[in-house]
Biopython code that builds the backbone (N, CA, C, O; Angstrom):
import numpy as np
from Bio.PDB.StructureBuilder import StructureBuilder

atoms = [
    (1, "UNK", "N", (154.143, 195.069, 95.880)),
    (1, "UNK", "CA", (154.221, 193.925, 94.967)),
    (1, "UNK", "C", (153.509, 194.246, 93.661)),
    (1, "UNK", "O", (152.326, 194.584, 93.617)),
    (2, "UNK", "N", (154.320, 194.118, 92.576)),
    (2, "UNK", "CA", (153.389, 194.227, 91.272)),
    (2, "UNK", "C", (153.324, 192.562, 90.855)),
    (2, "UNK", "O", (154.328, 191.861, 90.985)),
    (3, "UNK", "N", (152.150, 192.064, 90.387)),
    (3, "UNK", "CA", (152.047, 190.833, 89.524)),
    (3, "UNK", "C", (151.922, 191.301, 88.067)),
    (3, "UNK", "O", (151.232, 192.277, 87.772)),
    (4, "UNK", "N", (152.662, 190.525, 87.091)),
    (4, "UNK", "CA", (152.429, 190.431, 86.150)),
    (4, "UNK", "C", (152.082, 189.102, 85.208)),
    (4, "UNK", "O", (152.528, 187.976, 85.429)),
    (5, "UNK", "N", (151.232, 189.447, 84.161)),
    (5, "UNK", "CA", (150.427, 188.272, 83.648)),
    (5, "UNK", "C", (151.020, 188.222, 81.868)),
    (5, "UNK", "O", (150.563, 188.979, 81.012)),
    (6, "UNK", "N", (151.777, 187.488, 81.676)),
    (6, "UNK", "CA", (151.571, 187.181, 80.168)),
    (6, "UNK", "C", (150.972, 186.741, 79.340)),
    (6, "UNK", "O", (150.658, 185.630, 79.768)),
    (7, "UNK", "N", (150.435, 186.892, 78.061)),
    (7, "UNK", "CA", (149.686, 186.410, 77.378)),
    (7, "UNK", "C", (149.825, 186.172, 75.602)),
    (7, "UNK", "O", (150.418, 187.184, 75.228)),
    (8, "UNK", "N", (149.659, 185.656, 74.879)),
    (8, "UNK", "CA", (150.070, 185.640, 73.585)),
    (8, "UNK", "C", (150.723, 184.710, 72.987)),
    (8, "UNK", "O", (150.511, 184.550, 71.785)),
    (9, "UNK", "N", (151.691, 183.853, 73.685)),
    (9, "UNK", "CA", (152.809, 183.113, 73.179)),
    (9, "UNK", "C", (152.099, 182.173, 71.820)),
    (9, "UNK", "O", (151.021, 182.287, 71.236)),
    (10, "UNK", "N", (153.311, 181.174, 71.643)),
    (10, "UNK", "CA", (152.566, 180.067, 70.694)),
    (10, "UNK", "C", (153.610, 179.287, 69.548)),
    (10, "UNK", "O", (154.828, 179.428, 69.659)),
    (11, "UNK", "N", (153.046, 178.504, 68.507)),
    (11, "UNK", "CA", (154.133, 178.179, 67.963)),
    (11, "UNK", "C", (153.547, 178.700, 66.798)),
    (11, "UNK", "O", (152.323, 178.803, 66.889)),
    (12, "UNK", "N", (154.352, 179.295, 65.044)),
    (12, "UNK", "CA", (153.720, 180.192, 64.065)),
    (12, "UNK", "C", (155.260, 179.606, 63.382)),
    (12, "UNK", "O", (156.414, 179.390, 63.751)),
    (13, "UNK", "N", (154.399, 179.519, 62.125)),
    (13, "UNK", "CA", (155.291, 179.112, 61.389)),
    (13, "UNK", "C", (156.354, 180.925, 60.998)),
    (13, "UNK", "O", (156.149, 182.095, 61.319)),
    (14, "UNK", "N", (157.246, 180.346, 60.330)),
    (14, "UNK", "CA", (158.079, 181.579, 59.900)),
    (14, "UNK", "C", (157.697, 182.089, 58.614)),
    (14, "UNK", "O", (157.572, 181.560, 57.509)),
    (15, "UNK", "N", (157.485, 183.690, 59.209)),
    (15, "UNK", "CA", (156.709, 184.510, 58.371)),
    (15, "UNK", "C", (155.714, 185.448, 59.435)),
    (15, "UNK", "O", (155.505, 186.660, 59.490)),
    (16, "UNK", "N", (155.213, 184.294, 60.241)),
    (16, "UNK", "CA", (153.734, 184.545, 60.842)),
    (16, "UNK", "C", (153.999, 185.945, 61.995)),
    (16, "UNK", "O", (155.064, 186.455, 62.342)),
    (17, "UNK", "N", (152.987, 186.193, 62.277)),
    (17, "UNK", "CA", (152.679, 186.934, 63.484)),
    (17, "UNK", "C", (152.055, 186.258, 64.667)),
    (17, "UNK", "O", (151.328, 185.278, 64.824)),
    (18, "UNK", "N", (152.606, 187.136, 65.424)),
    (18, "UNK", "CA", (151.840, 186.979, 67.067)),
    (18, "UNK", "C", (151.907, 188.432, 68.123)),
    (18, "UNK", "O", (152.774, 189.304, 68.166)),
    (19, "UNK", "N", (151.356, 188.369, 68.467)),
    (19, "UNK", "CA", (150.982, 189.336, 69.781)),
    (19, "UNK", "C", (150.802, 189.017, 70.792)),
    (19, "UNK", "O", (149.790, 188.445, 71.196)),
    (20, "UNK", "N", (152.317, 189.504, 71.782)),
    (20, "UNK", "CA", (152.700, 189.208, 72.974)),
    (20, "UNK", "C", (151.442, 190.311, 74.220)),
    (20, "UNK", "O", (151.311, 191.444, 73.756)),
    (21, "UNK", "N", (150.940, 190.181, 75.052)),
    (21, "UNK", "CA", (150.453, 191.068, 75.961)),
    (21, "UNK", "C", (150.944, 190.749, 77.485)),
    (21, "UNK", "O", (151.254, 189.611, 77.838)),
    (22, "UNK", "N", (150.977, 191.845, 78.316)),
    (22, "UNK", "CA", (151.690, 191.497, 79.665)),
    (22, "UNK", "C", (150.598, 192.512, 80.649)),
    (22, "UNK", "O", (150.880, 193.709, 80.602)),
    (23, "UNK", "N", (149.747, 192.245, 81.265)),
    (23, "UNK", "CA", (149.113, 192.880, 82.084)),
    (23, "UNK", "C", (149.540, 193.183, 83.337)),
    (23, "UNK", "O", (149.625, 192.303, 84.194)),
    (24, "UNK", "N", (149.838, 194.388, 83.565)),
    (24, "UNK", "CA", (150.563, 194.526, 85.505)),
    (24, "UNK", "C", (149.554, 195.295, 86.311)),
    (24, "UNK", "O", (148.844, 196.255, 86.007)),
    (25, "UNK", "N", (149.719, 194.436, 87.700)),
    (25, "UNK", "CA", (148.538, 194.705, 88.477)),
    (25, "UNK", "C", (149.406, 194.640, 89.687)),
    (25, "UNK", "O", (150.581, 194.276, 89.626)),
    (26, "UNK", "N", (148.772, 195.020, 90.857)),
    (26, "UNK", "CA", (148.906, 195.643, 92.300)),
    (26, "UNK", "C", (149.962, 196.767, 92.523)),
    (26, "UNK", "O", (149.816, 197.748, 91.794)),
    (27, "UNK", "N", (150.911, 196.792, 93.328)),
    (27, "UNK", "CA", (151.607, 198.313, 93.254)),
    (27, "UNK", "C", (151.990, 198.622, 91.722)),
    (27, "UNK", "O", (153.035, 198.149, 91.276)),
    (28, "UNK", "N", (151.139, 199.427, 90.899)),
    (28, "UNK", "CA", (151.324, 199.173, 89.672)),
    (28, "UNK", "C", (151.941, 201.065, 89.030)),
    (28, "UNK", "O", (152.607, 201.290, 88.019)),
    (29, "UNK", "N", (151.420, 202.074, 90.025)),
    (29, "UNK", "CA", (152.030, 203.860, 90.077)),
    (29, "UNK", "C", (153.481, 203.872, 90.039)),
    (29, "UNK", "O", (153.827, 204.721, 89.216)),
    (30, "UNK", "N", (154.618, 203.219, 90.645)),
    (30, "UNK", "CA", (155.884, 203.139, 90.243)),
    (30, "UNK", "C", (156.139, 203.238, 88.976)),
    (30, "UNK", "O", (157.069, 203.837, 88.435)),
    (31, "UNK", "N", (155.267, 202.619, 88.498)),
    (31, "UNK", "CA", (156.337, 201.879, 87.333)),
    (31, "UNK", "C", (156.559, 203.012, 85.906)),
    (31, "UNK", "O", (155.661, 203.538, 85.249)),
    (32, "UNK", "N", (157.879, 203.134, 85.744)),
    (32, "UNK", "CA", (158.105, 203.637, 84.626)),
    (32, "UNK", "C", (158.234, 202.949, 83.124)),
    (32, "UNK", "O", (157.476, 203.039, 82.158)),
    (33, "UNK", "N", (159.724, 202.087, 83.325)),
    (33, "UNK", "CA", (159.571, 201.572, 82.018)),
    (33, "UNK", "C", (159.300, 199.890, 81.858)),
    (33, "UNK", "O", (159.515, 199.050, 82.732)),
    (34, "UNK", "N", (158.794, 199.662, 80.564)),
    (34, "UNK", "CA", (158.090, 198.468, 80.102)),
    (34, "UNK", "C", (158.534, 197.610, 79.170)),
    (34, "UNK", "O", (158.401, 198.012, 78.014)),
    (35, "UNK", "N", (159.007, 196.580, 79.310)),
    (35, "UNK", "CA", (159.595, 196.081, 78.174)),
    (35, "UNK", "C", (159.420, 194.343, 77.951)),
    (35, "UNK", "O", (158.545, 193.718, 78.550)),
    (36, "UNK", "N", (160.399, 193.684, 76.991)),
    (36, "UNK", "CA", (160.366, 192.436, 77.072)),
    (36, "UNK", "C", (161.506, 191.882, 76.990)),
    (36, "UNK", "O", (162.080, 192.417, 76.041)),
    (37, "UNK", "N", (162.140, 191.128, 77.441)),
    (37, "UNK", "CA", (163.075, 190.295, 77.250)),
    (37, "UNK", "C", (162.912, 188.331, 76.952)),
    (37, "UNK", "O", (162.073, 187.684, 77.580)),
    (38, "UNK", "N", (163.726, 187.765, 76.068)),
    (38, "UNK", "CA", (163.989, 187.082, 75.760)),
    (38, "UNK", "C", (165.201, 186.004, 76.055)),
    (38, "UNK", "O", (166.407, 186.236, 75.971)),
    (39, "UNK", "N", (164.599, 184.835, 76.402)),
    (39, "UNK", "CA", (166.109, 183.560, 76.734)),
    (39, "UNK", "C", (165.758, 182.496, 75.943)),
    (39, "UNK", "O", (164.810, 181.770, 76.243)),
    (40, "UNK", "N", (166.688, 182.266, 74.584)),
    (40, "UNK", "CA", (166.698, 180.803, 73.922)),
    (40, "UNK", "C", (167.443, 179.549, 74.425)),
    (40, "UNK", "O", (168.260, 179.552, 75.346)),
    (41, "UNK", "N", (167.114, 178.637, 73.812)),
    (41, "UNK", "CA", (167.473, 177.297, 74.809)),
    (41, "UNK", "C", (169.283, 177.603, 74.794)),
    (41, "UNK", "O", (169.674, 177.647, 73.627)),
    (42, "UNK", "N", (170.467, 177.824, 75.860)),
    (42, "UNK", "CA", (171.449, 177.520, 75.806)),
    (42, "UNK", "C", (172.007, 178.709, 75.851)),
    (42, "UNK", "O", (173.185, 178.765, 76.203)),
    (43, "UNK", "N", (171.141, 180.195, 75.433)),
    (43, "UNK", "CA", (171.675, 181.257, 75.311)),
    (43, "UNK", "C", (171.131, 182.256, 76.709)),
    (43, "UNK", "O", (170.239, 181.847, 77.453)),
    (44, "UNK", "N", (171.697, 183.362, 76.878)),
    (44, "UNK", "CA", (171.830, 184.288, 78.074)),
    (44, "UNK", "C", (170.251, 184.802, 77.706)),
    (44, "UNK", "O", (169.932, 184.466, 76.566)),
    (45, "UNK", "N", (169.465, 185.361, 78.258)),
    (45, "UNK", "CA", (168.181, 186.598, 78.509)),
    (45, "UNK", "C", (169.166, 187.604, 77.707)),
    (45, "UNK", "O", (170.356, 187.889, 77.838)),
    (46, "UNK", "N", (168.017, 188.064, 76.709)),
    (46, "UNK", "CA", (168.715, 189.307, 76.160)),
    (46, "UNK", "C", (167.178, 189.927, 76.184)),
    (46, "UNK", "O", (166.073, 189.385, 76.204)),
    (47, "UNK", "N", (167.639, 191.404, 76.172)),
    (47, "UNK", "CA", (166.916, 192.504, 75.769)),
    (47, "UNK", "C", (166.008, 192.666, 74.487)),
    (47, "UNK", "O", (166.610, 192.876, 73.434)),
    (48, "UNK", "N", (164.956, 192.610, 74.460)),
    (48, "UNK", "CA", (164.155, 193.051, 73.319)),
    (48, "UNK", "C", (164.130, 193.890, 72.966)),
    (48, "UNK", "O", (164.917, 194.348, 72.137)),
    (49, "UNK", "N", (162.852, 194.634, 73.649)),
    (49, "UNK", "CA", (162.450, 196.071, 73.598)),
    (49, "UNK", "C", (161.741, 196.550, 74.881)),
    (49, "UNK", "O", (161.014, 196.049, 75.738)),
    (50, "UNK", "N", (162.383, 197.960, 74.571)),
    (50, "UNK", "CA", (161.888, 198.524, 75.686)),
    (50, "UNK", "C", (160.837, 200.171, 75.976)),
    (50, "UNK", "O", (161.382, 201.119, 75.411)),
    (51, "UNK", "N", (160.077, 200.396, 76.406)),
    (51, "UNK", "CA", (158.681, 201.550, 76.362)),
    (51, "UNK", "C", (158.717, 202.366, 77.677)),
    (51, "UNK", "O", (157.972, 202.146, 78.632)),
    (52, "UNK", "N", (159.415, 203.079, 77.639)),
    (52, "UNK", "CA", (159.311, 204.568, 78.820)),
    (52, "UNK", "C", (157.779, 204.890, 78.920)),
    (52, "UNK", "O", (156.758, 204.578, 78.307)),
    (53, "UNK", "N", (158.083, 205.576, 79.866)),
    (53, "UNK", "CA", (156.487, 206.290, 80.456)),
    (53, "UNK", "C", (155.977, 207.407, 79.514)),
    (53, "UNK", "O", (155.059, 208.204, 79.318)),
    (54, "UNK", "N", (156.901, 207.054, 79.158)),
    (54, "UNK", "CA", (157.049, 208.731, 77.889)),
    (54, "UNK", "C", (156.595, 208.560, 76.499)),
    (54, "UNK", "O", (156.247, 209.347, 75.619)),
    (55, "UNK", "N", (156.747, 206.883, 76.607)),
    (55, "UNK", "CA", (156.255, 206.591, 75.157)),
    (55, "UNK", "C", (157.300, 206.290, 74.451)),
    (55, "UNK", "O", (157.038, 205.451, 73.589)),
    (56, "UNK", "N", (158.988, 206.835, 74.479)),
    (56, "UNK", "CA", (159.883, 206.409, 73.903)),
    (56, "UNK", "C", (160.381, 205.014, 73.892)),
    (56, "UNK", "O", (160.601, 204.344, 74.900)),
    (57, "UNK", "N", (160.569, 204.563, 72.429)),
    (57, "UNK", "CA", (160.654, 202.744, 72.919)),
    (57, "UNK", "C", (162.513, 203.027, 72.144)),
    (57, "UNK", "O", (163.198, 203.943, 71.690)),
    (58, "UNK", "N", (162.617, 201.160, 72.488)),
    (58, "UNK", "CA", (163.739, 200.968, 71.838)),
    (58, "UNK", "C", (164.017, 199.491, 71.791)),
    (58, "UNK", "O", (163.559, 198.747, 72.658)),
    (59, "UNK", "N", (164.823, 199.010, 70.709)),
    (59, "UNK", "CA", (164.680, 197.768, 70.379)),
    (59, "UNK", "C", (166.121, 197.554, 69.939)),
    (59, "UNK", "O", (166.982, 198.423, 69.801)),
    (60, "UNK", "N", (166.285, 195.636, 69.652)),
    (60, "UNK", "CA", (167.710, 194.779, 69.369)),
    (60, "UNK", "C", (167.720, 195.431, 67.878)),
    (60, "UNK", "O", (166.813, 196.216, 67.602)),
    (61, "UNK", "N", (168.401, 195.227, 67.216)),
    (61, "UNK", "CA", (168.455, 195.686, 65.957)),
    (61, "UNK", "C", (167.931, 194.340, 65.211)),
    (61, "UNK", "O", (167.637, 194.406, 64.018)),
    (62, "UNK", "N", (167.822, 193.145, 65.913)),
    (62, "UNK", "CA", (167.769, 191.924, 64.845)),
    (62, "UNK", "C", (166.148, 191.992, 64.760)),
    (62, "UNK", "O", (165.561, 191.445, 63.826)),
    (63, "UNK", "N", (165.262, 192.885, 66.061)),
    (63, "UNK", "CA", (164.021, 193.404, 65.385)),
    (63, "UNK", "C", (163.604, 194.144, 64.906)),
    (63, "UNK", "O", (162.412, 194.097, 64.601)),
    (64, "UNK", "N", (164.353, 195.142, 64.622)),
    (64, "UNK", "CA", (163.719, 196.579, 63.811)),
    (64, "UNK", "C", (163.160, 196.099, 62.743)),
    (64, "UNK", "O", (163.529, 195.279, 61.902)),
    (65, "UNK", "N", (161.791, 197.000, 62.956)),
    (65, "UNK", "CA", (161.382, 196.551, 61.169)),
    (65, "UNK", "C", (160.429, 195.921, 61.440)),
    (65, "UNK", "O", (159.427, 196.443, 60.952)),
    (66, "UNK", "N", (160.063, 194.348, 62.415)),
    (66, "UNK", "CA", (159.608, 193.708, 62.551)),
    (66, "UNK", "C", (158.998, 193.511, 63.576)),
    (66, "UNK", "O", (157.940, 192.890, 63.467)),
    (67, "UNK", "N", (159.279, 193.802, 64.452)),
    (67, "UNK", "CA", (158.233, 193.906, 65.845)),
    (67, "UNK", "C", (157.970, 195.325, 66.820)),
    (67, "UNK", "O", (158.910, 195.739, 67.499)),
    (68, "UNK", "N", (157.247, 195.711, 66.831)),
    (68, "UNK", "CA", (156.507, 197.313, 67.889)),
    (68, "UNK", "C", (156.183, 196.863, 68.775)),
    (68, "UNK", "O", (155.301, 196.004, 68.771)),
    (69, "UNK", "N", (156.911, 197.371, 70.097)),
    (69, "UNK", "CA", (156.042, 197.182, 71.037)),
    (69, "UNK", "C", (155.234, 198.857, 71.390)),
    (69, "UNK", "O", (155.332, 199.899, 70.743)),
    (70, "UNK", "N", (154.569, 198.613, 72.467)),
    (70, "UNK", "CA", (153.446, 199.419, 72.568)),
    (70, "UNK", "C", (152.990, 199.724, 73.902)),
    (70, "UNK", "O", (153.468, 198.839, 74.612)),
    (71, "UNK", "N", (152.359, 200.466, 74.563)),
    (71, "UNK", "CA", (151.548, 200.411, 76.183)),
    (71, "UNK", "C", (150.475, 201.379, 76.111)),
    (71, "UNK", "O", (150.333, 202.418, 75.466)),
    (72, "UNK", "N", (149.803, 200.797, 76.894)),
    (72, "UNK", "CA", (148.644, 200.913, 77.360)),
    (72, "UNK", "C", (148.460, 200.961, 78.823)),
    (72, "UNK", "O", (148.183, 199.997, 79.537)),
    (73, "UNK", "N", (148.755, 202.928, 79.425)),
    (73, "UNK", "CA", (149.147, 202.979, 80.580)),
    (73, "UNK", "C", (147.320, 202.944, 81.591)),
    (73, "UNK", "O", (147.184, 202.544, 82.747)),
    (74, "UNK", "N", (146.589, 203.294, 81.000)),
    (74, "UNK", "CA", (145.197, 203.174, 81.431)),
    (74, "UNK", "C", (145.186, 201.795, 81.908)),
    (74, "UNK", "O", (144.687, 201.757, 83.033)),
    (75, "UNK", "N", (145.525, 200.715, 81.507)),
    (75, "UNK", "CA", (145.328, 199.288, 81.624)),
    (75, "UNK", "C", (146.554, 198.772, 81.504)),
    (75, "UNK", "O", (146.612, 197.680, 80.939)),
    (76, "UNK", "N", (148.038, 199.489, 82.063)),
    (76, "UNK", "CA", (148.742, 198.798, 82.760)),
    (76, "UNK", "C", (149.496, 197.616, 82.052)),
    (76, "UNK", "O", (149.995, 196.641, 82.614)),
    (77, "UNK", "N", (149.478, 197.930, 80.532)),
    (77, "UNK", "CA", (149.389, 196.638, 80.018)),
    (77, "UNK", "C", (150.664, 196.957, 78.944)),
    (77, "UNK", "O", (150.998, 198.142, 78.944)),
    (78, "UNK", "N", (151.396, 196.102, 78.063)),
    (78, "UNK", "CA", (152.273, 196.572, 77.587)),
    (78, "UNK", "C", (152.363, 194.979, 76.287)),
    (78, "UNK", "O", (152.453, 193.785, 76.574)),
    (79, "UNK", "N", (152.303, 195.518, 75.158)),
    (79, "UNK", "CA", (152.491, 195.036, 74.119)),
    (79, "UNK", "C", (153.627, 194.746, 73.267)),
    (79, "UNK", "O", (154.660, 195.415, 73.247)),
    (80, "UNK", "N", (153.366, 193.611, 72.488)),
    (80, "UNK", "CA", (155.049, 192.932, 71.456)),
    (80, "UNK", "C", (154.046, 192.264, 70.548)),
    (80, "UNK", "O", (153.156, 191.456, 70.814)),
    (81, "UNK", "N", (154.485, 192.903, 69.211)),
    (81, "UNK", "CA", (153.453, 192.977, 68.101)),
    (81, "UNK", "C", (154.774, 192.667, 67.433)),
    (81, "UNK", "O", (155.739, 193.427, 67.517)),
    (82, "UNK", "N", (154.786, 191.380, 66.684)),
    (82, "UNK", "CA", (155.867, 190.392, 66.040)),
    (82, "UNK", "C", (155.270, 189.942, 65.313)),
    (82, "UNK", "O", (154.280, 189.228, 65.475)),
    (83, "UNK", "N", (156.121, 190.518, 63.697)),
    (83, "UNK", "CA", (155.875, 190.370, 62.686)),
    (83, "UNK", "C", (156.959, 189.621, 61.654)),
    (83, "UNK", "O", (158.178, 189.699, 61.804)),
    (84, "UNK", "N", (156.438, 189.036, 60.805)),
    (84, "UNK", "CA", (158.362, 188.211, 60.116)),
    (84, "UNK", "C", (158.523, 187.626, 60.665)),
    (84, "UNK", "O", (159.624, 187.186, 60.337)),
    (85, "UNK", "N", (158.093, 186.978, 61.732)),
    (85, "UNK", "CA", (158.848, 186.218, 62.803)),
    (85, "UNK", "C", (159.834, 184.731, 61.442)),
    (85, "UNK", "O", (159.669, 184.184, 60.351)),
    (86, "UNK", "N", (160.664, 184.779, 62.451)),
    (86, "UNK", "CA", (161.931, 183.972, 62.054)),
    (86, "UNK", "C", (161.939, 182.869, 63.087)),
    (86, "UNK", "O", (161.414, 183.011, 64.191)),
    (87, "UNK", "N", (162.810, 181.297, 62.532)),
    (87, "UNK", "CA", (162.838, 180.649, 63.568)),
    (87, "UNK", "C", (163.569, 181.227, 64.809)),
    (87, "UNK", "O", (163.086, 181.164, 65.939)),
    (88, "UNK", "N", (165.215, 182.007, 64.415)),
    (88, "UNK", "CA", (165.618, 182.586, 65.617)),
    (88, "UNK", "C", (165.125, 183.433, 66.926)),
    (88, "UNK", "O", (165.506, 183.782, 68.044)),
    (89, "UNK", "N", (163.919, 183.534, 65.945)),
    (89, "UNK", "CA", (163.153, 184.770, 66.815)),
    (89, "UNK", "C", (162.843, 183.243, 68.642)),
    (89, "UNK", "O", (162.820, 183.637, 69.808)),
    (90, "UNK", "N", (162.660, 181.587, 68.190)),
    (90, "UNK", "CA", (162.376, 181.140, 69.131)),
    (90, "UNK", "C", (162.888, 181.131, 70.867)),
    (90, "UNK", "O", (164.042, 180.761, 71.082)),
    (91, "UNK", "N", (162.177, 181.462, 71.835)),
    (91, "UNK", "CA", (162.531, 181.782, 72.639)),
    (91, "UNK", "C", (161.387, 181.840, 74.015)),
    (91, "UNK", "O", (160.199, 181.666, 73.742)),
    (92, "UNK", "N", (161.673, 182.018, 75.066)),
    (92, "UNK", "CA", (160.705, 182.282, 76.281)),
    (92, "UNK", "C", (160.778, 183.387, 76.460)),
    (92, "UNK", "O", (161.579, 183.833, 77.282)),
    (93, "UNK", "N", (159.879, 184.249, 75.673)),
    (93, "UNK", "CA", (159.606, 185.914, 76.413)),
    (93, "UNK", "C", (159.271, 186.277, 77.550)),
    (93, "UNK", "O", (158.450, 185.442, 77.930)),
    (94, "UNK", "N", (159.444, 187.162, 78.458)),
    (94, "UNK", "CA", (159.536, 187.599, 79.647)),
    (94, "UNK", "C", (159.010, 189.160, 79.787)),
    (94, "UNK", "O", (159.843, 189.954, 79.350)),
    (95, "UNK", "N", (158.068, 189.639, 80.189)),
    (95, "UNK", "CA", (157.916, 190.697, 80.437)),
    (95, "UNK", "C", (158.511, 191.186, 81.556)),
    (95, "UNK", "O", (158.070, 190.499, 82.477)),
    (96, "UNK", "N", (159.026, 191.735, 81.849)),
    (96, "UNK", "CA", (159.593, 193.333, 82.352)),
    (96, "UNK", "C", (159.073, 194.656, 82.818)),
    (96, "UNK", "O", (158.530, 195.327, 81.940)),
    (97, "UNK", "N", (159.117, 195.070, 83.789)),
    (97, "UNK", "CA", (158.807, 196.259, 84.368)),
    (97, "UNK", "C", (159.839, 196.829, 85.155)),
    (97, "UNK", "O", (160.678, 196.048, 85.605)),
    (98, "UNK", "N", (159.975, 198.431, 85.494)),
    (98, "UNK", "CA", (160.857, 198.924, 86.364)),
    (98, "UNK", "C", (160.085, 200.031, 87.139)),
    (98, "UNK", "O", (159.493, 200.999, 86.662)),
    (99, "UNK", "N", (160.230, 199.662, 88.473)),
    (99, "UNK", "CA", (159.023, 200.546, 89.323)),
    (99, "UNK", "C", (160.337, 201.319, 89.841)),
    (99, "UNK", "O", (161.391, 200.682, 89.865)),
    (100, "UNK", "N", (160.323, 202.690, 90.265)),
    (100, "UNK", "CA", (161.263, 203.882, 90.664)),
    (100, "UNK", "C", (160.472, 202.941, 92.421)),
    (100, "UNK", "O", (159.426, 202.499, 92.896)),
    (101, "UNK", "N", (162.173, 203.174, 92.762)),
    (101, "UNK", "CA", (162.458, 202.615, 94.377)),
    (101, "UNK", "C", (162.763, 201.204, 94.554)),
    (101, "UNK", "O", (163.652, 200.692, 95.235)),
    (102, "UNK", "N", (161.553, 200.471, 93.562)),
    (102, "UNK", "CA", (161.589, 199.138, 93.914)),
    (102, "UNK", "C", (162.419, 198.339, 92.766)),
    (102, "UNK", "O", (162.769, 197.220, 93.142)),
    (103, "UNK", "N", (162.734, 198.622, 91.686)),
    (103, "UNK", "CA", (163.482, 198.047, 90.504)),
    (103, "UNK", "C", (162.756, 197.205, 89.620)),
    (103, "UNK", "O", (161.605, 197.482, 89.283)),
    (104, "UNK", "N", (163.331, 196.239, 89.241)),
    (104, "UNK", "CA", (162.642, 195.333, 88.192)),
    (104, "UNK", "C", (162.078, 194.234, 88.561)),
    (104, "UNK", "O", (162.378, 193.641, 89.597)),
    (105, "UNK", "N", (161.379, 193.936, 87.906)),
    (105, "UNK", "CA", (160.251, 193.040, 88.197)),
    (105, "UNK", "C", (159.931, 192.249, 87.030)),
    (105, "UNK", "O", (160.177, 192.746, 85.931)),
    (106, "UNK", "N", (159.232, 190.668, 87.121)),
    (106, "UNK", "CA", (159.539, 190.137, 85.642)),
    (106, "UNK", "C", (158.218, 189.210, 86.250)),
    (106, "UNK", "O", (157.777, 188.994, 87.379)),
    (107, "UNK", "N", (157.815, 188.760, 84.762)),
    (107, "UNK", "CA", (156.401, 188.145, 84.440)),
    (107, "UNK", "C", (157.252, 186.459, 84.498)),
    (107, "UNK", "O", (158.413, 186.359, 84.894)),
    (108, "UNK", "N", (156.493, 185.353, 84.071)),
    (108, "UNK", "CA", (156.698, 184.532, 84.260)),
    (108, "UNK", "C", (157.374, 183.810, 82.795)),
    (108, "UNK", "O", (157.945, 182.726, 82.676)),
    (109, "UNK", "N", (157.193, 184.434, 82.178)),
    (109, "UNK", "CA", (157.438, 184.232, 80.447)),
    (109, "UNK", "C", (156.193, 183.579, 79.858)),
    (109, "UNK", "O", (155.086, 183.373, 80.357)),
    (110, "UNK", "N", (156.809, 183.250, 78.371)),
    (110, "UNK", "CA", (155.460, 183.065, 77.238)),
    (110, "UNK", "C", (156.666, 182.625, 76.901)),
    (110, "UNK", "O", (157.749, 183.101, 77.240)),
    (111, "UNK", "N", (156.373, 181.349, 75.964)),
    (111, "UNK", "CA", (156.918, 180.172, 74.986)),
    (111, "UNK", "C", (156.348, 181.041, 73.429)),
    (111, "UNK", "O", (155.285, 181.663, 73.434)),
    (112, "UNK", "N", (156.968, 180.978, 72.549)),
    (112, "UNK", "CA", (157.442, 181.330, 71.438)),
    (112, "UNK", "C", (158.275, 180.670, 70.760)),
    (112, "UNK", "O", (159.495, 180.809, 70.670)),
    (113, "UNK", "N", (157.147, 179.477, 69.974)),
    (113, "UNK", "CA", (158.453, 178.764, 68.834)),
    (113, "UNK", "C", (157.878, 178.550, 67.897)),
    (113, "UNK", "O", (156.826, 177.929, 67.744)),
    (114, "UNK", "N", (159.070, 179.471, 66.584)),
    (114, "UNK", "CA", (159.271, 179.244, 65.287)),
    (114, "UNK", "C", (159.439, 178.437, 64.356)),
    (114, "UNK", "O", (160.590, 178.672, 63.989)),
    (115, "UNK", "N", (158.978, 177.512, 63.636)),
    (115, "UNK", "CA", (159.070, 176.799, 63.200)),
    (115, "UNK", "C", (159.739, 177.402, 61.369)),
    (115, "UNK", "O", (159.365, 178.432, 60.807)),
    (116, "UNK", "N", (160.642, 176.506, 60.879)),
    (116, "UNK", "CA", (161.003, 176.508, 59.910)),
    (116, "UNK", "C", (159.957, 175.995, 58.262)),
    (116, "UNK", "O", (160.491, 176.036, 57.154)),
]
sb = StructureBuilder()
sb.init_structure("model")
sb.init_model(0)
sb.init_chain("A")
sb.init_seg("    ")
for serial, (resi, resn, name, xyz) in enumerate(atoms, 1):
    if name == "N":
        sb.init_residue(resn, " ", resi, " ")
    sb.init_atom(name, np.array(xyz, "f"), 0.0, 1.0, " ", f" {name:<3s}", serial, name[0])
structure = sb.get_structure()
């Protein structure tokens, strides 16, 4: 079992920043890649970004530019550093993990709303 903990969310006007954090704890050696995903009111979970073990990330194109994510494999922990934020950006973030054997695994989300 891995638990994961989110942290960061909030409401920021547009322009602003925030910093998403996701801490993963118990079977926590699986895990390769790290990421976040996103669901707005009415729309499907889409893909954010995503952080290999390797360090290679990758992201939606509607964030390039504007948000890095990041990890911190010592502390298990994995970062979304959102910048520019836009109202569209509003949404329930979800952290993400993928442990080799056991698959994916998801945090509980973080609220994220943009205000105009």
């Amino acid at each position: 079992q891995v638990r994961l903990v989110e942290s960061g969310g909030g409401l920021v006007q547009a322009g602003g920043t925030l910093r998403l954090s996701c801490a993963a704890s118990g079977s926590t050696a699986s895990i390769t890649t790290m990421g976040w995903y996103r669901q707005a009111p009415g729309k499907q979970r889409e893909l954010v970004a995503t952080i290999s073990s390797g360090g290679s990330t990758d992201s939606i194109d509607s964030v390039k530019g504007r948000f890095t994510i990041s990890r911190d494999g010592a502390k298990n922990t994995v970062y979304l550093q959102m910048n520019s934020l836009k109202p569209e950006d509003t949404a329930v973030y979800y952290c993400y993990v993928y442990r080799t054997l056991w698959g994916a695994a998801w945090g509980q989300g973080t609220q994220v709303t943009v205000s105009s």
